[in-house]
N, C-alpha and C positions, 0 to 999 in steps of 0.2 A: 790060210787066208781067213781072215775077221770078217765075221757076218754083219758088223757094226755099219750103220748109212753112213755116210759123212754129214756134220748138222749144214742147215741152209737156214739162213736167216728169211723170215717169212716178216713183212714188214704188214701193222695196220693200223691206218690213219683214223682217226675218229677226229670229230667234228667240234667236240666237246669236253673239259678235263675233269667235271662233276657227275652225278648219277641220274642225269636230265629224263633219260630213259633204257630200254632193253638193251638196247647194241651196246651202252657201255658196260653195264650189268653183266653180258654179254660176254664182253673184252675181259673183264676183271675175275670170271671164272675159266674163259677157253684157252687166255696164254699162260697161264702156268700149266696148266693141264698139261700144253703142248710140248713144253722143254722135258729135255730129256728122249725127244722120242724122234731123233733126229732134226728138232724143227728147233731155230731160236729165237722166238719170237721179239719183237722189235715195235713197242707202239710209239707214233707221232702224232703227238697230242701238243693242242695249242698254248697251251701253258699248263703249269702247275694247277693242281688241284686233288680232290679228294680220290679220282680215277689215277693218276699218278702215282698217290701216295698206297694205294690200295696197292696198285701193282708192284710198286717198289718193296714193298714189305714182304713181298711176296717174290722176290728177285729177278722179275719180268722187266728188263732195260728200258726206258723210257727215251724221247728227245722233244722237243718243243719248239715246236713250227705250224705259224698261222697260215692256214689252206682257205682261202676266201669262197665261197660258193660261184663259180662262175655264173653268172648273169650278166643281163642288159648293163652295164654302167661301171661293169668292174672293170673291165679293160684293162689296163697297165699292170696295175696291180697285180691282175689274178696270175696275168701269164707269167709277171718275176716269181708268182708264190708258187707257182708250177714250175716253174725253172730251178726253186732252193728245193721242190721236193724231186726233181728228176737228178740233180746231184748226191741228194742225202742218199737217197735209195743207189745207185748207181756205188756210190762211196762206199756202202754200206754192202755191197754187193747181194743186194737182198734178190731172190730167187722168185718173189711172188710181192704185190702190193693191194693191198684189201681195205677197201674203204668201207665204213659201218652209215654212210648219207652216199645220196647222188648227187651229185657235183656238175650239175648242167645246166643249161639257160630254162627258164623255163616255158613250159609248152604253150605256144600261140592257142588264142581263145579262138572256139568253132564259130 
């Protein structure tokens, strides 16, 4: 019997596809780290950019899908952007989905 895990795709969405700030910084040192160690990481980043290119060099898989910040006004939109990312992931049959932002209306003034 192989003491081996089987890999699970660990999928993480970032907000951003340049070096805006830490979480991406972040993403661009913790998913290669991860592969190999039963995990295969999966980042979904809104386009192309230098966080992309960084992880691809690095042979961290990438896809590119715009996640709009749910708020006041998005409506239509956000919920079809939620629906391409509950397919992708689902398709992808990724195991875990980790967002580097929060992605919620934001908080009524006191």
């Amino acid at each position: 019997m192989s003491g081996a895990r089987p890999e699970r795709t660990i999928a993480f969405l970032s907000e951003r596809s340049d070096f805006f700030g830490g979480g991406q910084r972040s993403l661009s040192e913790l998913l290669p780290a991860l592969q190999g160690r039963g995990i295969r990481p999966l980042a979904i980043l809104p386009g192309p950019g230098a966080l992309s290119e960084t992880l691809a060099s690095q042979g961290v898989e990438w896809t590119d899908l715009a996640v709009p910040p749910v708020c006041a006004g998005a409506g239509l939109a956000a919920c079809r952007a939620l629906a391409r990312l509950v397919r992708l992931v689902r398709r992808r049959g990724a195991a875990l989905l980790h967002s580097d932002s929060p992605r919620r209306l934001p908080s009524a003034p006191n």
